[in-house]
C-alpha positions as CSV (number, residue, x, y, z in Angstrom):
1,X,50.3,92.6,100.0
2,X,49.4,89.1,99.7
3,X,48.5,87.0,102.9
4,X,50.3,87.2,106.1
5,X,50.0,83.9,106.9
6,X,51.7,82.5,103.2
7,X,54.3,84.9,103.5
8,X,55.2,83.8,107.4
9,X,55.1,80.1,106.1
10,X,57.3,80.9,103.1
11,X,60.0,82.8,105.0
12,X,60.0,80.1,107.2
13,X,60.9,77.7,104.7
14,X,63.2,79.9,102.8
15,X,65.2,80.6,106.2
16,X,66.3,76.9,106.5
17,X,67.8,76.6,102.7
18,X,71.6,77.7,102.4
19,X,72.9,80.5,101.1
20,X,76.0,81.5,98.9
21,X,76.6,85.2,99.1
22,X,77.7,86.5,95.8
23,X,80.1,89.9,96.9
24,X,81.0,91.1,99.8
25,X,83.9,93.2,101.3
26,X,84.6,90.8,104.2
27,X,88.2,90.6,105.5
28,X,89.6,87.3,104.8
29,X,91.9,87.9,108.0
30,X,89.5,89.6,110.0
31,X,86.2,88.7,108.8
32,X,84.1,90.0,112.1
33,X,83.8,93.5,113.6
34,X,86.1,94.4,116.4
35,X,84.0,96.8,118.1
36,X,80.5,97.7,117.7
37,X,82.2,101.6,116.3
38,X,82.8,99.5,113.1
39,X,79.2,97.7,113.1
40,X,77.9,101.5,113.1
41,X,79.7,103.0,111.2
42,X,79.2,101.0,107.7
43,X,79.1,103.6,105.6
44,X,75.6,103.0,104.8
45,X,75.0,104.6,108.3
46,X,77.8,107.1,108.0
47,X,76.6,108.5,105.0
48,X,72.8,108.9,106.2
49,X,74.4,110.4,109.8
50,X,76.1,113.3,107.6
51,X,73.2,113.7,104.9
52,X,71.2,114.5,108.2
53,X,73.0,117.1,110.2
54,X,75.8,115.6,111.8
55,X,79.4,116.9,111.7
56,X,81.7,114.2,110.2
57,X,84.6,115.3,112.5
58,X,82.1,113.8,115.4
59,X,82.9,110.2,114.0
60,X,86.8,110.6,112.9
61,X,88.4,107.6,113.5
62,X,91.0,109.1,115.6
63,X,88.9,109.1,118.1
64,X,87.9,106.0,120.9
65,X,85.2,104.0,119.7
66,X,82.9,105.0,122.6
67,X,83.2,108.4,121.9
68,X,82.1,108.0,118.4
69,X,78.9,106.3,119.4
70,X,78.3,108.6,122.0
71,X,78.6,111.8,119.5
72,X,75.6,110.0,117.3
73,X,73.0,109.2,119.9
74,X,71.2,112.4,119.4
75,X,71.7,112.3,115.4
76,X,70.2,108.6,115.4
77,X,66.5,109.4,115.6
78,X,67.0,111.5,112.2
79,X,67.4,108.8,110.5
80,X,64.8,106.1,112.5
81,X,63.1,106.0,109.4
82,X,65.5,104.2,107.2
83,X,66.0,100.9,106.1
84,X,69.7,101.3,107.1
85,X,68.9,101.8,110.5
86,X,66.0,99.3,110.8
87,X,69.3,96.7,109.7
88,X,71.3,98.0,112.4
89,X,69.0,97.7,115.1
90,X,68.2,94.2,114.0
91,X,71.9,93.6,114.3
92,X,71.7,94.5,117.9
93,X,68.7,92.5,118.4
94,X,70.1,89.5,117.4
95,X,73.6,89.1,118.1
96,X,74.0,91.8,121.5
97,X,70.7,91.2,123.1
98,X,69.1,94.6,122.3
99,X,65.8,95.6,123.4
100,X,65.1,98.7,122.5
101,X,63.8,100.8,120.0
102,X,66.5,102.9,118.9
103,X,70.3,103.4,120.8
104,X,70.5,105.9,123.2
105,X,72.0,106.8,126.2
106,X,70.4,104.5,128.6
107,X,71.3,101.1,126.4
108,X,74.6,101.6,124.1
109,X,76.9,100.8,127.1
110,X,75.1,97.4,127.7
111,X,75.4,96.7,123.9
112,X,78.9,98.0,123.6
113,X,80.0,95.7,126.4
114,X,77.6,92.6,125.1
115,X,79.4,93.2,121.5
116,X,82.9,93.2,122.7
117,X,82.6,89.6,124.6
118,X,80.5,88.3,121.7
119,X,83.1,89.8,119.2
120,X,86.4,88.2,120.3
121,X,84.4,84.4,120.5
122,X,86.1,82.2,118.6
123,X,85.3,81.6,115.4
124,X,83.1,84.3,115.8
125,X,82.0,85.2,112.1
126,X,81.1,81.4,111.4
127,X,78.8,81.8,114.6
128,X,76.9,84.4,112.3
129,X,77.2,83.1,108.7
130,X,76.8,79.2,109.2
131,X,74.9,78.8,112.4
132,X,72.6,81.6,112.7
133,X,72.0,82.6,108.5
134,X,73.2,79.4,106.6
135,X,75.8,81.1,104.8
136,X,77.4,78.2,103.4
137,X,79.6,80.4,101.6
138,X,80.7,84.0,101.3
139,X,83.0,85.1,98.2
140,X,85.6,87.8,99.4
141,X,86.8,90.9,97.7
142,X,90.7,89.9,96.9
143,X,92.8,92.9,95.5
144,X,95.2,91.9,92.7
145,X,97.8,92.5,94.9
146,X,96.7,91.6,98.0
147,X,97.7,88.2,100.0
148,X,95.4,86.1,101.3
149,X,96.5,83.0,101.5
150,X,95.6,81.9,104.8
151,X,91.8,82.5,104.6
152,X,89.1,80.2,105.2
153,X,88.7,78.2,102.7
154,X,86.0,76.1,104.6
155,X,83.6,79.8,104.8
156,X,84.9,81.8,101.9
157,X,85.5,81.8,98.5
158,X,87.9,84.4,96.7
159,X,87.0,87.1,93.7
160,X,90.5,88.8,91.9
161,X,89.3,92.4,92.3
162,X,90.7,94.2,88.7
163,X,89.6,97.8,89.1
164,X,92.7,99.4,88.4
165,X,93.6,97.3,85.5
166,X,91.1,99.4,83.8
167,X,90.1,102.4,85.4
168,X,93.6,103.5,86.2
169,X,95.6,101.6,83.8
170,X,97.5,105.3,83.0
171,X,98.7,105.5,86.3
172,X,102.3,105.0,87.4
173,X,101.2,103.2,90.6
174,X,98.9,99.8,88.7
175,X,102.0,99.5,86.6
176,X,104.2,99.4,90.1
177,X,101.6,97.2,92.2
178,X,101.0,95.1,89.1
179,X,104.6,94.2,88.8
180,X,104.8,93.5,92.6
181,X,101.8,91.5,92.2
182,X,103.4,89.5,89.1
183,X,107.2,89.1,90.0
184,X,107.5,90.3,86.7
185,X,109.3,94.1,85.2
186,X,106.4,95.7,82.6
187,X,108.4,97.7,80.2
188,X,106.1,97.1,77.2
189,X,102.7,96.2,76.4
190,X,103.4,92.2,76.0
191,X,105.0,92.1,79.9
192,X,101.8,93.4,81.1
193,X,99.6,91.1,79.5
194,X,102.1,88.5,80.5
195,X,101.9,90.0,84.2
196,X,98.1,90.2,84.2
197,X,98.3,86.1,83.1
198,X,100.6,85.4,86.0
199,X,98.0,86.7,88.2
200,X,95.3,85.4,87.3
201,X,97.2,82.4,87.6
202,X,98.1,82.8,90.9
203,X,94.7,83.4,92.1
204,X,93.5,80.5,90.7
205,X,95.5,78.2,92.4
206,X,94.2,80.0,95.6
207,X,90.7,78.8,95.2
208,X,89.1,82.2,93.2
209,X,86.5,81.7,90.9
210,X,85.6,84.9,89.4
211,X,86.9,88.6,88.5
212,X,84.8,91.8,89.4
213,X,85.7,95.3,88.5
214,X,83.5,98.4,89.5
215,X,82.8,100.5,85.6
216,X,81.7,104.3,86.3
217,X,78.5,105.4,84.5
218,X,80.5,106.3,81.2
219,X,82.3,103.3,80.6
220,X,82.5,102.5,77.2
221,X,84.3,99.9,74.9
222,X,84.7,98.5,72.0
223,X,87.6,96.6,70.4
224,X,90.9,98.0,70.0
225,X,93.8,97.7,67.8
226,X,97.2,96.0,69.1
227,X,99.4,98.6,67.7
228,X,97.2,101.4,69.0
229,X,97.5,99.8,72.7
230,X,100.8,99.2,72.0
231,X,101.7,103.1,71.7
232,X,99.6,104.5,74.0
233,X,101.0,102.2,76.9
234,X,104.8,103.0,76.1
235,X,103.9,106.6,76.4
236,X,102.4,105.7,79.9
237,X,105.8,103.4,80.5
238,X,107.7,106.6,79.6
239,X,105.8,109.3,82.0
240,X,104.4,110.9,79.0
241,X,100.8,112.4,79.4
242,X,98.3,110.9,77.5
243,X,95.1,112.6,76.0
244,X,91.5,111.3,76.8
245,X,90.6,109.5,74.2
246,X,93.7,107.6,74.0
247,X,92.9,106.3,77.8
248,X,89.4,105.7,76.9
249,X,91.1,103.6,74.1
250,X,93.8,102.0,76.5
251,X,90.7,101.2,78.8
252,X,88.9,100.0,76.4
253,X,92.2,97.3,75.0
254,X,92.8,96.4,78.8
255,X,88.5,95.3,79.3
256,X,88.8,92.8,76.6
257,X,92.4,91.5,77.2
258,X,90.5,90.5,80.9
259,X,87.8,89.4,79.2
260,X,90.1,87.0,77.1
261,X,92.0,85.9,80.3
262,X,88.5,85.0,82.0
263,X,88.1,82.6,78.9
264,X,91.9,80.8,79.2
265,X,91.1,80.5,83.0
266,X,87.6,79.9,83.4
267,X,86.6,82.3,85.6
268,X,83.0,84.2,85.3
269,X,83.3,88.2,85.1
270,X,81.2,90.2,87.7
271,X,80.0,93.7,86.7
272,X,79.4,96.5,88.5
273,X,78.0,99.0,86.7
274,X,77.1,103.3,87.7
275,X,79.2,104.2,90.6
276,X,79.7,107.5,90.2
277,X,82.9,108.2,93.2
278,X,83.1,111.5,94.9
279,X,80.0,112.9,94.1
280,X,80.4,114.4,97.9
281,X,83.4,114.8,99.8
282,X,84.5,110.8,99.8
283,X,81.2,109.7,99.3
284,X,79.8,107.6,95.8
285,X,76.7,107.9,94.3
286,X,75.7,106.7,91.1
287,X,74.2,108.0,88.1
288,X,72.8,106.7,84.7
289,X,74.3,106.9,80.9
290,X,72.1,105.2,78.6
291,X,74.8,103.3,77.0
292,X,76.1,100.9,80.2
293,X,74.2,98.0,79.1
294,X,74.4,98.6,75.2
295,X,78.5,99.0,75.3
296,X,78.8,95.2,76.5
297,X,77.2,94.0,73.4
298,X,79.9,93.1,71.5
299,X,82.0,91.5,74.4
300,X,78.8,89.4,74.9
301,X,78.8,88.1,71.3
302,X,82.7,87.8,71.2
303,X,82.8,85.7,74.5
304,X,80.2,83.1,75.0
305,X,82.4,80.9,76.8
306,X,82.6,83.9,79.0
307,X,79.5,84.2,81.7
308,X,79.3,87.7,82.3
309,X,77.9,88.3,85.8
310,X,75.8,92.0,85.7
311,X,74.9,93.9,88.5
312,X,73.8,97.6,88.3
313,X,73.0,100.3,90.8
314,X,70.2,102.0,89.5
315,X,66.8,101.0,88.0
316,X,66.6,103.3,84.8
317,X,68.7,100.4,82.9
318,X,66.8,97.4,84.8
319,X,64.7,96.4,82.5
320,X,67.2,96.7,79.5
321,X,69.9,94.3,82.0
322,X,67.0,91.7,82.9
323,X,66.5,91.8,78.5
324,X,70.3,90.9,77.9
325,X,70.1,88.6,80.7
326,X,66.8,86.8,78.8
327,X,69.0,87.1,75.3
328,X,72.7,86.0,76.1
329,X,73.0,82.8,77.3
330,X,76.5,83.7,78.7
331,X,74.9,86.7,80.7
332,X,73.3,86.3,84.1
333,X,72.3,89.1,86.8
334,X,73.1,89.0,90.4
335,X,71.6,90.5,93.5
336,X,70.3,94.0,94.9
337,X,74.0,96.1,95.0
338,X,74.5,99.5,97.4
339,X,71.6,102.1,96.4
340,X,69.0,99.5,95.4
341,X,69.2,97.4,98.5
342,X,66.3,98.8,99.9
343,X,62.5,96.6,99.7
344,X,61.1,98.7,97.4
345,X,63.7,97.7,94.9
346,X,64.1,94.6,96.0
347,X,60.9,93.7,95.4
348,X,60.7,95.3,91.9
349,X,63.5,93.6,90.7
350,X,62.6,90.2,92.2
351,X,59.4,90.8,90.4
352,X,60.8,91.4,86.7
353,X,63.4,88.8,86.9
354,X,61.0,85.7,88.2
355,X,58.5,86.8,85.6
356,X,61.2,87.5,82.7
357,X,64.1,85.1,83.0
358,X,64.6,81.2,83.3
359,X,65.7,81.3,86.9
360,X,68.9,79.9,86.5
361,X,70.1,83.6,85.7
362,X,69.4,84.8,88.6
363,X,72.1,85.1,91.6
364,X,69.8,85.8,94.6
365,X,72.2,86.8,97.6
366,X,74.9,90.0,97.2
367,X,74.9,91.2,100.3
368,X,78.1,93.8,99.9
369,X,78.6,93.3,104.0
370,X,82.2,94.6,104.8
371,X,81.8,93.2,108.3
372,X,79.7,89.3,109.2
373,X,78.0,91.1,111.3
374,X,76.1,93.3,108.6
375,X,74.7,89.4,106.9
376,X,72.4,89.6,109.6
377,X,70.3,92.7,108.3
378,X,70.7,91.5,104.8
379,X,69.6,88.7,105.0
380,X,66.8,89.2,106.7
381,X,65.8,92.0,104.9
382,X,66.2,90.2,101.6
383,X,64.4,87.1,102.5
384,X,61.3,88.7,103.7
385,X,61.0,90.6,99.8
386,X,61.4,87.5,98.6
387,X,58.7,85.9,100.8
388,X,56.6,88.7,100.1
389,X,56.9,88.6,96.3
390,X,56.8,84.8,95.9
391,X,54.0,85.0,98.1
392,X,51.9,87.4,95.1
393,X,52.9,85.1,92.5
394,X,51.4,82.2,94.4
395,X,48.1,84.3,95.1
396,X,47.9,85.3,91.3
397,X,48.4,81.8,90.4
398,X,51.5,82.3,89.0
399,X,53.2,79.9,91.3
400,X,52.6,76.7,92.9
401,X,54.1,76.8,96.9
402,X,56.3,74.2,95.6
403,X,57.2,76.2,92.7
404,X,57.7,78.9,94.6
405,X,60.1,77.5,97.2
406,X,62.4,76.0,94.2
407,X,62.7,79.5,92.6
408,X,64.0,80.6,96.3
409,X,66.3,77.9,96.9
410,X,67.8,78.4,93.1
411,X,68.2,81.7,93.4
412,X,69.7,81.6,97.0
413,X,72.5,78.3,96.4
414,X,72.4,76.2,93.1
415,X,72.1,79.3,90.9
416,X,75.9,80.5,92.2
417,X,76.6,76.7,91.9
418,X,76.1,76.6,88.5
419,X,77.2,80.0,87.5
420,X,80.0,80.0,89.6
421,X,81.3,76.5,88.9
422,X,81.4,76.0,92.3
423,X,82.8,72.5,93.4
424,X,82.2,72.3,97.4
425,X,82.8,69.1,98.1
């Protein structure tokens, strides 16, 4: 590890630049916690609870907040060791005036009652962003149907969330929330392009300024015929089953007609690439097919007024995304998403993309929060990697300081600036 000393005085300095987070699952209409049950229970936590011994029927939701926390206290300490838990104590630490190690029954009351004063403040959540992180701006996971209208528009900036345009485009239920989305009846092939359009549109005019979809492990595309759309989806109009392959190629028509609509509108395209849901119960993992990068190929050369934004939740496929990133001008990589949020992938990936990219393609900040509260941990967490690896590069010679600090405050705001065509005046 390089010197203590560089890497205090760089985090230091790297504290005091603003930040634009890149994804997260914040409510738009409720963008703070309103107990500490929900703080706990981000699914991070959840899952790790569960994976070590605790019965989920001790957390149900059904039952009062306190009693939820009170069933964890003794499955906490099996999971001390976690990076997960290390967030969620520094949570407490800094918003509830914790003090301890680890909750347990002599402190959770005084940090239950601290959070529920704290938590109905006014204007809470721009308490945590702004004030105490310098989150100047946080983009917000917007379902295609979902209204949002009134959100802050001073703290938050939109993303038109597509998943089931292309993952469940055979179902009955996108065709019926697309339509009540849209305004408009699909009964062929053209109304649904024409209600994806109106959409996008609509979203627009809100403020959004990308589109993000989450693509399993096995997504694969390549370009598709009109006609052969065109017959698969009146079969899927009609109730008719349809085979594999003909979704695959109905998924496969519906990923470039988004792509195409990114172009007309301007908007950049985030990937998330490997989920792999339900691996357990209700909980995702992820896993790897060696085509996720290589099946984008052609929609990179096709679109280069498109900027595809990549993120991916394992490292097998790192090094091949931070190589497309280098390549295509129109592709650039973004943050440290779900599974490799942790320092010791942080730090790896931090390490390939300063030495491998121009810097520009590199968002820094995806913190995936669902509640403010969460920014807290990940922030931290991710600035002191950063610290720690521009702090190397400085020690190898690699870096000036100066240098150093201008990668960090690209990464952290102009980078999703520029990629984002972001106007925040």
């Amino acid at each position: 590890m390089a010197d203590r000393k560089l890497i205090g005085d760089l985090l230091d300095e790297i504290s005091m630049f603003p930040i634009i987070d890149c994804h997260t699952h914040i409510r738009w209409y409720q963008p703070s916690a309103e107990n500490l049950a929900d703080i706990i229970f981000y699914h991070y936590i959840a899952t790790e609870l569960e994976s070590a011994g605790m019965p989920r029927e001790l957390i149900s939701e059904d039952l009062p907040p306190e009693k939820r926390i009170q069933n964890i206290l003794p499955y906490l300490s099996r999971i001390q060791n976690t990076t997960t838990l290390w967030g969620l104590m520094r949570i407490f630490r800094e918003l509830f005036d914790f003090d301890g190690v680890i909750l347990d029954e002599s402190n959770w009351k005084r940090v239950y009652d601290i959070a529920n004063e704290r938590l109905k403040e006014e204007r809470w959540y721009r308490k945590v962003l702004k004030e105490k992180l310098n989150i100047q701006r946080a983009f917000l996971t917007i379902e295609f149907d979902e209204e949002f209208s009134g959100y802050d528009r001073e703290m938050f900036i939109p993303t038109l969330r597509i998943d089931p345009w292309i993952n469940q485009i055979h179902s009955p239920e996108t065709t019926r929330r697309l339509e009540k989305a849209s305004g408009i009846y699909i009964k062929c092939l053209e109304d649904l392009k024409e209600a994806i359009g109106k959409v996008y549109g609509k979203f627009k005019d809100q403020g959004a300024v990308s589109v993000a979809v989450s693509l399993p492990p096995d997504f694969v595309v390549s370009p598709v015929a009109e006609v052969s759309a065109e017959r698969i989806y009146d079969n899927v109009l009609s109730g008719n089953p349809i085979s594999d392959d003909d979704f695959l190629t109905l998924r496969s028509y519906l990923f470039y007609k988004v792509v195409e609509f990114c172009k007309e509108f301007n908007m950049p395209f985030q990937l998330m690439l490997g989920v792999d849901r339900g691996v357990f119960k209700d909980r995702d993992g992820l896993s790897t097919d060696l085509n996720m990068i290589k099946t984008l190929r052609d929609a990179l050369n096709r679109y280069p007024d498109v900027r595809f934004d990549i993120c991916i939740l394992n490292t097998v496929l790192l090094h091949e995304l931070t190589v497309y990133a280098k390549i295509f001008p129109n592709c650039v990589v973004s943050g440290h998403w779900w599974y490799t949020f942790y320092p010791v992938y942080i730090k790896q990936m931090l390490r390939e993309r300063i030495e491998m990219l121009p810097i520009v393609k590199t968002n820094g900040f995806f913190s995936d929060s669902y509640y403010c509260e969460w920014s807290v941990a990940k922030v931290r967490l991710y600035l002191r990697q950063l610290a720690e690896v521009l702090a190397e590069k400085i020690e190898d010679g690699y870096l000036t300081e100066d240098q150093a600090l201008w990668v960090a405050r690209r990464m952290l705001w102009e980078n999703p600036i520029e990629n984002f065509n972001l106007n925040l005046g």
